[in-house]
C-alpha positions as CSV (number, residue, x, y, z in Angstrom):
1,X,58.2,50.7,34.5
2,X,59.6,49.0,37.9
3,X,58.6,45.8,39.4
4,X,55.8,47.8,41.4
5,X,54.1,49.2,38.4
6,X,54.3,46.2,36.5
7,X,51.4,44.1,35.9
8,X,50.7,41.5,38.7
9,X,50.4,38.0,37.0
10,X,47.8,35.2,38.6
11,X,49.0,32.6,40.3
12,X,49.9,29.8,38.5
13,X,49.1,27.1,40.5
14,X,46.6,28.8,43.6
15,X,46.8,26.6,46.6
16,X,43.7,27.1,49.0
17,X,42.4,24.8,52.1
18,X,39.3,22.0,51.7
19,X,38.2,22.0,55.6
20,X,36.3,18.3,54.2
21,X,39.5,16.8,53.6
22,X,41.8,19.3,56.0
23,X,44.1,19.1,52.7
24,X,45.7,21.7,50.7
25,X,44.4,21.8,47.1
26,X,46.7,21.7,44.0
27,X,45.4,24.5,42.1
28,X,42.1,26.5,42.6
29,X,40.1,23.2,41.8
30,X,42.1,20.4,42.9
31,X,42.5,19.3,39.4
32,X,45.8,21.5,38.6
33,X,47.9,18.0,37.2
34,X,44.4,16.8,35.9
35,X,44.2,20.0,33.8
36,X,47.6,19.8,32.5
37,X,47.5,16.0,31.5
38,X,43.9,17.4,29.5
39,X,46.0,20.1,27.8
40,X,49.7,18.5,27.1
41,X,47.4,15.5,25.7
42,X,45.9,17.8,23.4
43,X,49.2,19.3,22.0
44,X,51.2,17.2,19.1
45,X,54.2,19.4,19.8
46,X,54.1,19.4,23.5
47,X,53.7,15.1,23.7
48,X,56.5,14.7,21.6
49,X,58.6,17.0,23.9
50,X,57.5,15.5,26.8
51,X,58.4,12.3,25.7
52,X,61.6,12.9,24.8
53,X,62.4,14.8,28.4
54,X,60.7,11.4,30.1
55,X,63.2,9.5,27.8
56,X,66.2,11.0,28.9
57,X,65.4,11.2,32.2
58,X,65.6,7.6,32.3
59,X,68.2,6.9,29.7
60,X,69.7,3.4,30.0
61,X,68.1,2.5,33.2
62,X,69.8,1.8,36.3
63,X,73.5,0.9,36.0
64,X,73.2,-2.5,38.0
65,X,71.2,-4.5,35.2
66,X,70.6,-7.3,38.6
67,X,68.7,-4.2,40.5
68,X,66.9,-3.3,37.2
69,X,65.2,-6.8,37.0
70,X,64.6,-7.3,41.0
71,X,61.1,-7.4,41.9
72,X,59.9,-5.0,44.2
73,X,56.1,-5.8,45.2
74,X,53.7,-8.5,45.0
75,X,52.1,-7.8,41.9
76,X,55.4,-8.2,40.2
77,X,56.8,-4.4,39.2
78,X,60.5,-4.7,38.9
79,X,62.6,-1.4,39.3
80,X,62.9,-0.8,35.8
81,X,59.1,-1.1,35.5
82,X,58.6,1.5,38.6
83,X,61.6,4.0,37.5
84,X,59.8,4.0,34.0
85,X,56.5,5.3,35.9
86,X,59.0,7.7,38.1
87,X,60.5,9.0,35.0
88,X,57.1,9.6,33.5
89,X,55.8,11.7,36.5
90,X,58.7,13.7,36.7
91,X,58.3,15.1,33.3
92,X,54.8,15.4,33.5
93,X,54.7,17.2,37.1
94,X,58.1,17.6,38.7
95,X,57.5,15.4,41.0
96,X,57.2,11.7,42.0
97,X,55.6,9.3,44.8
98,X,56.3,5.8,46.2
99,X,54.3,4.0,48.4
100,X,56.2,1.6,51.2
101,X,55.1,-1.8,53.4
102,X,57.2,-2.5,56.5
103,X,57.4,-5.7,58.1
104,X,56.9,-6.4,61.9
105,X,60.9,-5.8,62.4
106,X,60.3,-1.8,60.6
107,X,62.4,-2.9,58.0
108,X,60.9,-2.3,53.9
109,X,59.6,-5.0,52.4
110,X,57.5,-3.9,49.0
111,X,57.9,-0.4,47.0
112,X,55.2,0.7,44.7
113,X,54.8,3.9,42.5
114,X,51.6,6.1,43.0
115,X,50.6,8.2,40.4
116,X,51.5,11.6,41.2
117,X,48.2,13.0,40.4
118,X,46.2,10.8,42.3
119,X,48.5,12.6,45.8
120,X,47.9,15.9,47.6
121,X,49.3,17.4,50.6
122,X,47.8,17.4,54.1
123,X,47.4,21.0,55.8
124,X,50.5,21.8,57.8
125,X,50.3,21.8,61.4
126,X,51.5,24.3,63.9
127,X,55.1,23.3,62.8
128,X,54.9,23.5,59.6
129,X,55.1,19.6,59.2
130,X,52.8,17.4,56.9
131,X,52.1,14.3,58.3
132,X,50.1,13.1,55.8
133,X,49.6,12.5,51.6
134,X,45.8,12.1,51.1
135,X,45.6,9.9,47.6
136,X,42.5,9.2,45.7
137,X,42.2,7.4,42.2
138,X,41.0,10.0,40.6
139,X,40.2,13.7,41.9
140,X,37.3,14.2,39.7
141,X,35.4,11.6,40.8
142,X,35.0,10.1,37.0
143,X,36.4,6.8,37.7
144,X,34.7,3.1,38.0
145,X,34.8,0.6,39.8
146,X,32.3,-2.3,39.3
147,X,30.2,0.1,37.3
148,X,30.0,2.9,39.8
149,X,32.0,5.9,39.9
150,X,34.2,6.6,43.0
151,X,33.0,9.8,44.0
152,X,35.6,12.2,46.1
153,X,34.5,11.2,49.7
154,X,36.1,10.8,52.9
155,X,35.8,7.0,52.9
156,X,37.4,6.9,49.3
157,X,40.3,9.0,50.0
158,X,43.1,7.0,51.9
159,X,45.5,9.4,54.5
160,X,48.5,7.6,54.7
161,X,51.7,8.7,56.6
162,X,54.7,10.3,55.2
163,X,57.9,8.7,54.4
164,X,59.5,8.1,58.0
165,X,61.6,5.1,58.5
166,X,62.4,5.4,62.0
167,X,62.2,2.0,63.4
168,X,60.6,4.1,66.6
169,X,58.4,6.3,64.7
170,X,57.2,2.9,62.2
171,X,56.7,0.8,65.4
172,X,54.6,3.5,66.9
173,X,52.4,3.8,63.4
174,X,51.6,-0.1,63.6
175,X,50.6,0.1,66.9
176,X,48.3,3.0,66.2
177,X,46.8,1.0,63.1
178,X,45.9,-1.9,64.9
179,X,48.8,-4.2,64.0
180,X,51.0,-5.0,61.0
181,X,48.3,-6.4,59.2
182,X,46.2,-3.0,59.6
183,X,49.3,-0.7,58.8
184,X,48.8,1.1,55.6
185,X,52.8,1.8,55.4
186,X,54.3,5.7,54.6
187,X,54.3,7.6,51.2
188,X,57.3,9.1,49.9
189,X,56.4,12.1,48.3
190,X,58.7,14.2,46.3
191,X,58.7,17.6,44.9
192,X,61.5,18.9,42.2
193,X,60.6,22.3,44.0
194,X,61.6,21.5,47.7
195,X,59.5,19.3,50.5
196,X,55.9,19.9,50.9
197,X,55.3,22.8,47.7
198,X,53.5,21.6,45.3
199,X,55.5,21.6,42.2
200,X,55.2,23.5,38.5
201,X,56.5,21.7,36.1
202,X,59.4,23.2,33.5
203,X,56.7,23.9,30.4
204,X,53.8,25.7,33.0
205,X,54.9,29.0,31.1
206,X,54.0,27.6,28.1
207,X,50.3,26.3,28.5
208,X,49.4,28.9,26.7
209,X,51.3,27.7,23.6
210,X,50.4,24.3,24.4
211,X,46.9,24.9,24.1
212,X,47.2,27.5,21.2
213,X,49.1,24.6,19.1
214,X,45.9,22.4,20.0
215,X,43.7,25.4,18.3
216,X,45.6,25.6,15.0
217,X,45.5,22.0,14.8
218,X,41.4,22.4,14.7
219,X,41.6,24.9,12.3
220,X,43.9,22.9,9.8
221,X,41.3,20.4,10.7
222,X,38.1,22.3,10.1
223,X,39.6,24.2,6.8
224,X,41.0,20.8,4.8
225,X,38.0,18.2,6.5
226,X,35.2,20.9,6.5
227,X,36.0,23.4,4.3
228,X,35.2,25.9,7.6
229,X,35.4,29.3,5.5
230,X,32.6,30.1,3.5
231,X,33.8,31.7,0.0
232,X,30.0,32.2,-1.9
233,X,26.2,32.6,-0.3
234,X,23.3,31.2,-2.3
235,X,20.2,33.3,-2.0
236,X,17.3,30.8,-3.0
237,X,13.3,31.0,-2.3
238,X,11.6,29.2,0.2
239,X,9.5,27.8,-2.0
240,X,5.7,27.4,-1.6
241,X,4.5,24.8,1.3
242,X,2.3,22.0,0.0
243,X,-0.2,19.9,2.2
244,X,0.2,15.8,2.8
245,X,-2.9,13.7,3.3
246,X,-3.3,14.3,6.9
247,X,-3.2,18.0,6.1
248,X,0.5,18.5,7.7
249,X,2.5,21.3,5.9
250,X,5.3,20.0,4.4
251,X,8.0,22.7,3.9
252,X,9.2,22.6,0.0
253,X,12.9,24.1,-0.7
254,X,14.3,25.6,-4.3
255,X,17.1,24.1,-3.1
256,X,18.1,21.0,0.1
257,X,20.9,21.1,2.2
258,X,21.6,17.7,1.6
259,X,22.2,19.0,-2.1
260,X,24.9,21.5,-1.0
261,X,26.9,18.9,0.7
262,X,28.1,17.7,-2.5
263,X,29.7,21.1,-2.7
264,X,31.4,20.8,0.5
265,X,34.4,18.5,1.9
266,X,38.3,18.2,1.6
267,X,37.9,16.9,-1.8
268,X,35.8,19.5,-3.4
269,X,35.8,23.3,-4.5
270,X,33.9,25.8,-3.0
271,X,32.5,26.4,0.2
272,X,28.7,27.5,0.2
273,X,26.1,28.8,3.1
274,X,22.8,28.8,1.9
275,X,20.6,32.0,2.9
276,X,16.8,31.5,2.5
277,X,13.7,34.1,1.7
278,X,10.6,34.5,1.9
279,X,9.9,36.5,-0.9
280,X,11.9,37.0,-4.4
281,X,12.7,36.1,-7.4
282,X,12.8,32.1,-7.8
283,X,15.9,32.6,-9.9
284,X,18.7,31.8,-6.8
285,X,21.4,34.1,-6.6
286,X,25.1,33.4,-5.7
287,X,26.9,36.2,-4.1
288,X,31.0,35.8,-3.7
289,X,32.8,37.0,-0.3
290,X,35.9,39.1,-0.4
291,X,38.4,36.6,0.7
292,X,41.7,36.7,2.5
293,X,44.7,34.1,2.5
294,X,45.4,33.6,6.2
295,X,48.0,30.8,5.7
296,X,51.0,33.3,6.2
297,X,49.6,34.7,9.5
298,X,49.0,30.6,10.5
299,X,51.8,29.6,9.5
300,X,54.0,32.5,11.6
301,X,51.7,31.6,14.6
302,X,52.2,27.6,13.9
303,X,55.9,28.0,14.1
304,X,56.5,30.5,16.7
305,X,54.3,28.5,19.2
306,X,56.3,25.3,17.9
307,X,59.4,27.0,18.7
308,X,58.7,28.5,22.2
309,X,57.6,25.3,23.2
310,X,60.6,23.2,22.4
311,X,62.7,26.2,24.3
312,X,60.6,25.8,27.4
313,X,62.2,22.3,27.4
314,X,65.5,23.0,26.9
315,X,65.3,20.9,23.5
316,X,66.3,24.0,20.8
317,X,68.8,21.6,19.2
318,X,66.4,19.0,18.3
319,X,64.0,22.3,17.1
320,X,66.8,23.3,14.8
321,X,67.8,19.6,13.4
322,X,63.9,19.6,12.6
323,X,64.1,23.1,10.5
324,X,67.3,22.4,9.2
325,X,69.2,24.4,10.4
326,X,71.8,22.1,11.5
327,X,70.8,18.9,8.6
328,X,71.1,15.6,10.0
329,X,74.0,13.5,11.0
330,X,75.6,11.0,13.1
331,X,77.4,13.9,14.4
332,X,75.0,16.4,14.9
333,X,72.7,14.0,16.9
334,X,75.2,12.6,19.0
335,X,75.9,16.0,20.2
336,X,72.3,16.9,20.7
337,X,71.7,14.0,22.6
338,X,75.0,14.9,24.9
339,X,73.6,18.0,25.2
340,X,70.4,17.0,26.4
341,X,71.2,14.0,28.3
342,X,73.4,17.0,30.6
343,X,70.2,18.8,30.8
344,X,68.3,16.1,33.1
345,X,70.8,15.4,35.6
346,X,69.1,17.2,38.1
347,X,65.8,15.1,38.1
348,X,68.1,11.9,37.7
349,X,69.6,12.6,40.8
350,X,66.4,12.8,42.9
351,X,65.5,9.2,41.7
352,X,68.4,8.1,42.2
353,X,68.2,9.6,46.0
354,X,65.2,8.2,46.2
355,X,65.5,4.9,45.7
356,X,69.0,5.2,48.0
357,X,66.9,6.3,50.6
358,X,64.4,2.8,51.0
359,X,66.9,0.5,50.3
360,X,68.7,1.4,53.1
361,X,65.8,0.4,55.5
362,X,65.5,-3.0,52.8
363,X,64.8,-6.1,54.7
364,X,67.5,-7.8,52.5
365,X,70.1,-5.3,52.4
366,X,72.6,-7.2,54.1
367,X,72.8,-9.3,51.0
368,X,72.3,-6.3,48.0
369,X,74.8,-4.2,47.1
370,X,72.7,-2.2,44.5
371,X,74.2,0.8,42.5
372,X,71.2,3.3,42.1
373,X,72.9,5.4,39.2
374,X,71.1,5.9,36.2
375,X,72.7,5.8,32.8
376,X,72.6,8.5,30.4
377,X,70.8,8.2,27.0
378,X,73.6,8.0,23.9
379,X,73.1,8.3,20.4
380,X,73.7,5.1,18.5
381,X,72.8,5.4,14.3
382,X,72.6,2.6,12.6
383,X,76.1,2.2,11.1
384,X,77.3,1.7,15.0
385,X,75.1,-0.6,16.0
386,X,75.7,-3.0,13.1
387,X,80.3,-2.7,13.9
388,X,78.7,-3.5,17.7
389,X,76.7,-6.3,16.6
C-alpha cells in the first residue's frame, strides 16, 4: 500500500470561515481548545502528564528573581504570576497570548496574559496578513456576568490589533481609536506551529486514548459502585392488583425493587435484574448468566492506553519509574528530570522571546536590565535539601 492508497485521515483540527465575525474558526465548531480542556479534564492519566510538561516548562522561573517579582499591570500580576499562566497554555494548546497598553509616547506600559482559548484569528487579507485577534470570554456563550450569560455576539467579541510596536504604526492605531484613552492596545499572539496557524498541541494524536482512559475509569466505577454486570435474573409474578378507597388500582408486586437494592452495591454479593410476568407460577425463579472475567482484557486496555499516553509526551521515563522498571532513586529521578527538563527547551525559548520582544519597547527600559532565561527544573530528594539547608 503507498501513500495514495492509504486511508485519508480527517482533519484534526478543520479550520473554516464565520462571515459574522470575518474570523477563522479553530476547529469545525469553534470550540476545538474548548473540547480538548472537556476531554484532558476528564483523563487522570492525561492531567497528571500535562501537569508535569506545564511544570517543566516553567522550571525555576525566570533567572533574574528582581524581574520575577516586578509588577506588570494594574491589577497586580507579577511575571512570575503571568509566565505561570504562559506555561499553562503552552502545554495545554501550543500556544500563548499577551495583551499590551502603550502610553501616549508608543512605549509599553502594562502586559497581561489572555487565555489562549478565549483568542481566534482574523481572516487573512489579500496578503496573507492578520491584522486582527478576535477574543471573547468564552466561545460557547455559557458564561455570566451579573446573572446573564454573554452570548457570542458582535458587541461581545472585542477585535484588537496584532502585536506591532512600531512607534508609527502604534501612533496611527491611537489616532484611529479616538485617543490614548480609547486605544485598546495590540495582542501578541503566538503559535508553537509558526505565525497565524492555529496550533495542535503534542498529545492531539492521543485524544483517543485520552478519552478511552476516561471510559475505563466509568467502568471501574460502574462495576465496584454499581455492581453494573448483572450475574442472576429473578423471574417473579406480577401479583394480583388490589383497589384503594377511591377505587384507584394499586399495582401489588411478589417482589419491590426497593427490596433488591439490598442485593446491590460495592459492598454486597450478587448483582440481580428483576424480570416480571404476567402469568406463572408464584414460586419466583432465579436463573444464573454464563459469566466472563473481563479484568485481563481491562487491564491490557488500562495499561496500553496509560502507556501510549505518557509516550505522546515524551515522559516514558517517568512511565517506567511508575512500573518499575527502573525502581526509584535519587539517581534515577535526577536523570529523568534532566531528561525531561531537555525535552521543553523549545517552548521555553518562545517565552523567553516573547517576553524579550515587549520589554524592548518598555517605558522603563532605560533603567531594567532584565535577563528573560528561564531556569530548568532539577531534582532535589530530601537528603539534599536538608545538607542545603
Amino acid at each position: 500500500m503507498n501513500v495514495k492508497t492509504a486511508k485519508k485521515p480527517e482533519s484534526r483540527v478543520g479550520v473554516s470561515y464565520s462571515q459574522q465575525f470575518k474570523m477563522q474558526t479553530y476547529g469545525e465548531d469553534n470550540l476545538y481548545p474548548q473540547n480538548l480542556l472537556a476531554i484532558t479534564s476528564a483523563s487522570g492519566t492525561a492531567k497528571l502528564c500535562l501537569n508535569r510538561y506545564a511544570k517543566f516548562i516553567e522550571g525555576f522561573g525566570f533567572k533574574d528573581t528582581n524581574f520575577s517579582e516586578y509588577v506588570l499591570n494594574k491589577k497586580g500580576d507579577t511575571a512570575d504570576t503571568i509566565l505561570h499562566n504562559v506555561c499553562e497554555d503552552i502545554a495545554r494548546f501550543k500556544g500563548f497570548a499577551f495583551h499590551v497598553n502603550y502610553n501616549v509616547f508608543c512605549q509599553i506600559v502594562e502586559v497581561q496574559h489572555i487565555p489562549f482559548e478565549n483568542c481566534r484569528l482574523e481572516e487573512e487579507d489579500e496578503n496573507g496578513y492578520i491584522g486582527h485577534i478576535l477574543i471573547h470570554p468564552d466561545w460557547k456563550g455559557k458564561k455570566t456576568r451579573n446573572g446573564k450569560a454573554i452570548m457570542v455576539t458582535k458587541d461581545s467579541v472585542k477585535k484588537i490589533c496584532v502585536f506591532n510596536p512600531n512607534p508609527d504604526v502604534v501612533l496611527s492605531q491611537v489616532e484611529a481609536a479616538g485617543g490614548i484613552d480609547q486605544y485598546e492596545g495590540q495582542v501578541l499572539w503566538v503559535s508553537l506551529d509558526g505565525p497565524g496557524v492555529y496550533p495542535t498541541p503534542i498529545y492531539d494524536p492521543v485524544v483517543t486514548e485520552m478519552s478511552t482512559d476516561e471510559g475505563l475509569s466509568n467502568v471501574k466505577n460502574r462495576n465496584v459502585r454499581n455492581n453494573f454486570l448483572v450475574s442472576c435474573m429473578i423471574i417473579a409474578k406480577k401479583g394480583v392488583p388490589s383497589f384503594d378507597k377511591d377505587g384507584n388500582e394499586i399495582d401489588r408486586k411478589m417482589i419491590a425493587p426497593e427490596d433488591l437494592k439490598k442485593f446491590q452495591g460495592d459492598t454486597n454479593g450478587n448483582k440481580i435484574l428483576l424480570v416480571e410476568l404476567e402469568d406463572d407460577e408464584d414460586e419466583p425463579k432465579v436463573v444464573a448468566f454464563p459469566t466472563k472475567n473481563y479484568d485481563k482484557d481491562f487491564t491490557v486496555t488500562d495499561e496500553s492506553t496509560v502507556e501510549r499516553i505518557y509516550a505522546q509526551f515524551h515522559q516514558e521515563l517517568f512511565y517506567s519509574i511508575r512500573m518499575g522498571k527502573l525502581g526509584f532513586s535519587g539517581n534515577v529521578m535526577r536523570d529523568a528530570y534532566e531528561y525531561y527538563a531537555g525535552e521543553v527547551t523549545i517552548e521555553q525559548r518562545f517565552v523567553e522571546r516573547a517576553f524579550d520582544m515587549i520589554f524592548k519597547h518598555w517605558y522603563e527600559v532605560a533603567n531594567l536590565s532584565f535577563d528573560f532565561g528561564l531556569r530548568s527544573l532539577k531534582y532535589i530528594d530530601s537528603n539534599e535539601t536538608s545538607i542545603n539547608s
